[in-house]
C-alpha angles and dihedrals in degrees: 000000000000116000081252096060092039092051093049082046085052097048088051092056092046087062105036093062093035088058102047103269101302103148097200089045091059095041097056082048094050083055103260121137132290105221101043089039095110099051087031091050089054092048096052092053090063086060108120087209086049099046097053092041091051081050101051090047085054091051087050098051095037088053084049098061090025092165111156136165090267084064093042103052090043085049090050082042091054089051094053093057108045079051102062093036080057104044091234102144093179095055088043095050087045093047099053094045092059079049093054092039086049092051090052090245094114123046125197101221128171114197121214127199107199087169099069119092117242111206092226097177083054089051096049089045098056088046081051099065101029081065084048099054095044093048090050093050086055102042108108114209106227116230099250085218089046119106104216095206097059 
């Protein structure tokens, strides 16, 4: 391939990866053209030079933010200990259960129960009059001798 078709490859890949991964996107932005991008952006990820390159941005940025669940549990250990040298019960109860979540030995779970009746008229009425209560407490009687333009 010629420098000037690595460095629009490039480019693609620039802003494949910049975008969120939308191939037609990138390809507009390389400088392909727009009315052939989306079949254009699919080719090019078949490119065996933009596909290692993709692959080698994703390694870079993936080595960047490298934040894994090692980190995560010395950091939790750090806190618990910070925690007890400090006295501070809330922030060591709190600590240890993220350890514990982290660990898969808590699991945050909601229940919901889609069989059980909701009395929806009952519902509406009480909001009803809630409305109504608060409309008559703000209601301001005029003075029937006052003139309400001054």
């Amino acid at each position: 391939m010629s420098k000037p078709d690595l460095l629009k490859l490039d480019r693609f890949v620039a802003a494949y990866i910049g975008n969120g991964c939308i191939a037609a996107a990138a390809a507009r932005t390389a400088g392909y053209s727009p009315a052939n991008s989306r079949k254009t952006g699919t080719r090019l990820l078949n490119e065996p030079y933009v596909m290692e390159r993709i692959a080698e941005a994703r390694k870079e940025i993936q080595d960047l933010t490298k934040y894994d669940a090692q980190k995560a549990m010395a950091e939790l250990d750090d806190a618990v200990q910070q925690a007890r040298t400090n006295k501070q019960g809330t922030a060591l109860v709190r600590a240890i259960e993220l350890r514990a979540k982290l660990n898969g030995l808590l699991i945050d779970r909601s229940v919901v129960d889609v069989h059980s009746r909701v009395d929806l008229r009952g519902v509406l009425d009480a909001a009803n009059a809630r409305v109504a209560r608060a409309i008559d407490a703000e209601v301001v009687k005029p003075d029937d001798d006052a003139n309400p333009f001054g």
